[in-house]
C-alpha positions as CSV (number, residue, x, y, z in Angstrom):
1,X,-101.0,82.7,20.2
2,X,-103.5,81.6,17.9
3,X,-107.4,82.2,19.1
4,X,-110.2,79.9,18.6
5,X,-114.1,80.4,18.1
6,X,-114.6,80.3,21.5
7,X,-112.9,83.6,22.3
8,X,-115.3,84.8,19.8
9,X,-118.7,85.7,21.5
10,X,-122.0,84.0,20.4
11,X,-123.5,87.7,19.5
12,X,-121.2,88.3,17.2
13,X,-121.0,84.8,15.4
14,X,-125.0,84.8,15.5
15,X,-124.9,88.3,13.5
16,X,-122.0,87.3,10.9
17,X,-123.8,83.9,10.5
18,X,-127.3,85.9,9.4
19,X,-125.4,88.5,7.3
20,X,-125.6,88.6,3.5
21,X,-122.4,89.9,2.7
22,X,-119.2,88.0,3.3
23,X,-117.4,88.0,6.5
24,X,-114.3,86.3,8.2
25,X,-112.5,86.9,11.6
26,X,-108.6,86.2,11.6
27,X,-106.0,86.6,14.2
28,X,-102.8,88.2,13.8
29,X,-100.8,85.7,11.6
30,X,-103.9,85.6,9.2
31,X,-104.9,82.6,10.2
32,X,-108.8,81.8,10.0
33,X,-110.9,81.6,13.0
34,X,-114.3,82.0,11.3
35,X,-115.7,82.2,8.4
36,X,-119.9,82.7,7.7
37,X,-121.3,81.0,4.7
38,X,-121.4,83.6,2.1
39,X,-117.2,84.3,2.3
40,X,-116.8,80.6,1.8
41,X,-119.2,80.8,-1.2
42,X,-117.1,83.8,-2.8
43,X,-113.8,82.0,-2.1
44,X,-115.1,78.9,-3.4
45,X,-114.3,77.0,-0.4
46,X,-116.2,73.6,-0.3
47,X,-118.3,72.6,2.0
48,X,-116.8,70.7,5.1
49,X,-113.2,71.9,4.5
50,X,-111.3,72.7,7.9
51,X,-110.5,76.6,8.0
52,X,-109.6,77.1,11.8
53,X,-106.1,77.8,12.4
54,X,-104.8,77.9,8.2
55,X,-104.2,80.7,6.1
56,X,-105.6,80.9,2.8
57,X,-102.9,79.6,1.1
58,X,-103.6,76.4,2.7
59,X,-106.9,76.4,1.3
60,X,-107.1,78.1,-1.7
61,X,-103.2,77.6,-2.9
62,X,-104.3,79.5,-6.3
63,X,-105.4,83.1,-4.8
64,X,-102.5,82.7,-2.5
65,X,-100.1,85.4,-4.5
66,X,-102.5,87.7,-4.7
67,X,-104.0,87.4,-1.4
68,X,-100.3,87.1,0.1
69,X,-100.0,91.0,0.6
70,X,-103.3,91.2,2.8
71,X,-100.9,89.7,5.8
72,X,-98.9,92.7,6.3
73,X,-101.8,94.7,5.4
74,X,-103.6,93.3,8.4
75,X,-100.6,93.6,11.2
76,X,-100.7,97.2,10.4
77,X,-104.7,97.0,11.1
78,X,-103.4,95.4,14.1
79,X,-100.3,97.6,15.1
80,X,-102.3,101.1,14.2
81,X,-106.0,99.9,15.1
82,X,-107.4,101.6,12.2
83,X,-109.4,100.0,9.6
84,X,-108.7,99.9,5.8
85,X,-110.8,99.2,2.5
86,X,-109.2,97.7,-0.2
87,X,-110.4,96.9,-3.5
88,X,-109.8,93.2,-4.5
89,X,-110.4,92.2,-8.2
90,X,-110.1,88.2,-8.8
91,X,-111.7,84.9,-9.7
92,X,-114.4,84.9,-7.4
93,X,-117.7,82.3,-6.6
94,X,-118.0,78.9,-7.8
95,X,-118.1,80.3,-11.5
96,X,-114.8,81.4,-10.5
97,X,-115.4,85.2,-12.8
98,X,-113.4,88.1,-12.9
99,X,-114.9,90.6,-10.4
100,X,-114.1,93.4,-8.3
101,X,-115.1,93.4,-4.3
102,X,-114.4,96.1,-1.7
103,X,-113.1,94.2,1.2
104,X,-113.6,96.3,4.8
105,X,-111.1,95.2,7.3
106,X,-111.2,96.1,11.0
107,X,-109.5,95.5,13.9
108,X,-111.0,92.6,16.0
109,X,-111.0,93.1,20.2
110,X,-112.2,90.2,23.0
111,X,-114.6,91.1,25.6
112,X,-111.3,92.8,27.2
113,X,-110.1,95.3,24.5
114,X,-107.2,93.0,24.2
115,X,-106.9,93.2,20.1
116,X,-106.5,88.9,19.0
117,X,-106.9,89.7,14.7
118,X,-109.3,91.1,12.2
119,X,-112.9,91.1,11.1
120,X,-113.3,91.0,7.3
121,X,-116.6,92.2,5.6
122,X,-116.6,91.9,1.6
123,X,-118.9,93.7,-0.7
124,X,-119.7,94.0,-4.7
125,X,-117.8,96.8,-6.1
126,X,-120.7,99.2,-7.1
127,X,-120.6,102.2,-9.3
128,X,-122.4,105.4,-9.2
129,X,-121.6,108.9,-11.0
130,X,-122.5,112.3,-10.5
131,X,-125.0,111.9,-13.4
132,X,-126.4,108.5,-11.6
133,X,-127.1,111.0,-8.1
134,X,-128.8,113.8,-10.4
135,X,-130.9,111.6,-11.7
136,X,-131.6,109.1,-8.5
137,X,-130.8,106.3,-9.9
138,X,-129.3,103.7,-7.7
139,X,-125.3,102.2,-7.5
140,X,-124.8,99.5,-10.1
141,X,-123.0,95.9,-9.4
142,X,-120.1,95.7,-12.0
143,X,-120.2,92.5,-14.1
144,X,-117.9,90.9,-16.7
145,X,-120.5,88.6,-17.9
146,X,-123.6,88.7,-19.8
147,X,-124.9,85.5,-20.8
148,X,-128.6,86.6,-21.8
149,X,-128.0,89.3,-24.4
150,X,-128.3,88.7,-27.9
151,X,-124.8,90.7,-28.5
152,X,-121.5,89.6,-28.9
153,X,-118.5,90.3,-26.5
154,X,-116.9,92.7,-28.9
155,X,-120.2,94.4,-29.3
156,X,-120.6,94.7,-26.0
157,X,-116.8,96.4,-25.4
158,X,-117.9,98.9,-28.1
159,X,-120.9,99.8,-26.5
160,X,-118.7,100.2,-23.2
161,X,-116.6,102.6,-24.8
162,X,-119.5,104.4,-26.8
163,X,-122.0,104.1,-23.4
164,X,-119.9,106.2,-21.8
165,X,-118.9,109.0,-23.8
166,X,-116.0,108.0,-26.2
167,X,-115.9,109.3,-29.5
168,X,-115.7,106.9,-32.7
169,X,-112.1,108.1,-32.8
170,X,-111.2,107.2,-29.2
171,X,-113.2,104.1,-29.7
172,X,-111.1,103.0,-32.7
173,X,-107.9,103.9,-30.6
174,X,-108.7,101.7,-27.9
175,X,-110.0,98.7,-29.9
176,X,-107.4,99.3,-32.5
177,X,-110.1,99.1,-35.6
178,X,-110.7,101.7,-38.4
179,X,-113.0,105.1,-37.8
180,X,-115.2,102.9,-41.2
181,X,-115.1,99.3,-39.1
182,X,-116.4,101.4,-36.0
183,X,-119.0,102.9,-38.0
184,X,-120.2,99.4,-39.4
185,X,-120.1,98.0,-35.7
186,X,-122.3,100.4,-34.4
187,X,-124.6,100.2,-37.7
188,X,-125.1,96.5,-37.0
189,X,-125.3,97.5,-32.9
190,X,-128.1,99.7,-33.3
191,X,-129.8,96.9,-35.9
192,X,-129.8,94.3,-33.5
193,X,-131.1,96.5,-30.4
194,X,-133.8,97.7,-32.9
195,X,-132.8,101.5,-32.1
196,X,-132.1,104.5,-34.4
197,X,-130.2,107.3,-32.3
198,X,-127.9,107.5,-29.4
199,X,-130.7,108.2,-26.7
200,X,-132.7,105.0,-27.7
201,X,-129.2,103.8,-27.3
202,X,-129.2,104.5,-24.6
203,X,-132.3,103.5,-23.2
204,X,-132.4,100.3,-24.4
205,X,-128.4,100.1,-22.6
206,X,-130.3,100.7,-19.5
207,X,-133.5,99.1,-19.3
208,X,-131.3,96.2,-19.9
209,X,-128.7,97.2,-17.4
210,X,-126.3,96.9,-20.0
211,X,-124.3,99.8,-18.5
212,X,-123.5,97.4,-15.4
213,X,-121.0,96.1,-18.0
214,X,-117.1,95.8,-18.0
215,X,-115.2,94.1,-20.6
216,X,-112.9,91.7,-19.3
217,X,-109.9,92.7,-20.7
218,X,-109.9,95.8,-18.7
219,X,-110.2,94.0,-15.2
220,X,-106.7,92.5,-13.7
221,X,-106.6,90.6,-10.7
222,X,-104.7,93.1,-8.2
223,X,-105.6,94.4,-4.3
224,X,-105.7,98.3,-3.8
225,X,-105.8,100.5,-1.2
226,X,-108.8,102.4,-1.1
227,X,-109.1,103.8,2.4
C-alpha cells in the first residue's frame, strides 16, 4: 500500500527540507512520497507539479529508460535492508548537462521499524587521486562545460588527455590526429594560456580549475553500481 507524507515524521522532513544535497523518500513501487527542493531542481521538475504517489516516468517521461532499472534496484534495498550507491550519469538541472551524480539509497523505516520504501540522497560526482591526497588538495566537481575560458572544446579534450599524463602518441590515438597536428595544437595551447613548459601548463590548468574538466564525448548517460 502506498504511504503518504504523513507517515513521514516532521523531523525528518524538517532536515531533508534544510539539506543542500538532493533528497527523495519513495515507497516500495518507486512511487514518490517526498521530494525537498534541491532533487526537484536536479531533475528539472517545475515548480507546482504533483509528485505524491507517481513514479518518475510520470513526471519526467524522458529520463524514464534510464531511471527504469533503479525500481528493482530499490526492492532489493527493500528485500535485503542494505543500502547501495550508484553512479548516475544524465541530463541533469534546468541546463539539462551531461553530469555524473552518486546517488546513496537507503532503506526507509516508520516510527515502527516496519520498512514502507527508500530515502534517496544525490551528490556531485567528485574526483580525487593519490597525487591530489599527497598534496592536500581538495576533491574536484567534474564538469562537461566551460563557458568562461578563452579555449576551444577540442583544445580543451587535448589538454584532458595531455593534463593527465598521455603522451603525444596516445593523444593522437585517441583523437585520431597526426603526432605533427598534436604538436601544432599544443603550440597554439601553450600560446593562448601564455605558458612555455608543461609545469606552467600545468599551473595555469589549475589555478583555473581546468583539470575539473571532462570532455563530453567520454560521458554516456548509464546507472552503475558502485557499492
Amino acid at each position: 500500500m502506498h504511504f503518504n507524507p504523513k507517515d513521514i515524521s516532521n523531523q525528518i522532513i524538517f532536515l531533508l527540507n534544510n539539506k543542500p544535497h538532493p533528497c527523495h523518500i519513495r515507497d516500495k513501487a518507486s512511487r514518490y512520497v517526498y521530494m525537498n527542493l534541491a532533487m526537484a531542481e536536479l531533475l528539472n521538475v517545475p515548480k507546482g507539479v504533483p509528485i505524491e504517489g507517481k513514479r518518475l516516468c510520470k513526471i519526467k517521461p524522458e529520463l524514464a529508460r534510464l531511471f527504469e532499472t533503479l525500481h528493482q534496484k530499490e526492492a532489493d534495498i527493500v528485500q535485503k535492508q542494505s543500502a547501495v550507491s550508484l553512479l548516475i550519469t544524465a541530463h541533469f538541472g534546468k541546463e539539462t548537462r551531461l553530469q555524473p551524480y552518486i546517488f546513496d539509497i537507503y532503506p526507509f523505516f516508520n516510527e515502527t521499524g516496519q520498512i514502507l520504501g527508500t530515502m534517496t540522497e544525490a551528490r556531485q560526482c567528485q574526483f580525487f587521486s593519490a597525487l591530489d591526497h599527497i598534496q592536500g588538495k581538495s576533491p574536484k566537481t567534474l564538469t562537461t562545460s566551460l563557458p568562461n575560458t578563452i579555449l576551444t572544446q577540442r583544445e580543451l579534450q587535448i589538454i584532458f588527455y595531455f593534463y593527465h599524463g598521455f603522451s603525444k602518441k596516445e593523444l593522437g590515438k585517441c583523437l585520431h590526429l597526426s603526432h605533427r597536428t598534436i604538436d601544432n595544437k599544443l603550440e597554439g595551447i601553450y600560446e593562448k594560456m601564455g605558458v612555455h613548459n608543461h609545469e606552467e601548463f600545468k599551473k595555469y590548468i589549475e589555478e583555473r580549475e581546468l583539470n575539473q574538466f571532462i570532455p563530453h564525448h567520454l560521458l554516456a548517460s548509464s546507472v552503475q553500481l558502485i557499492h
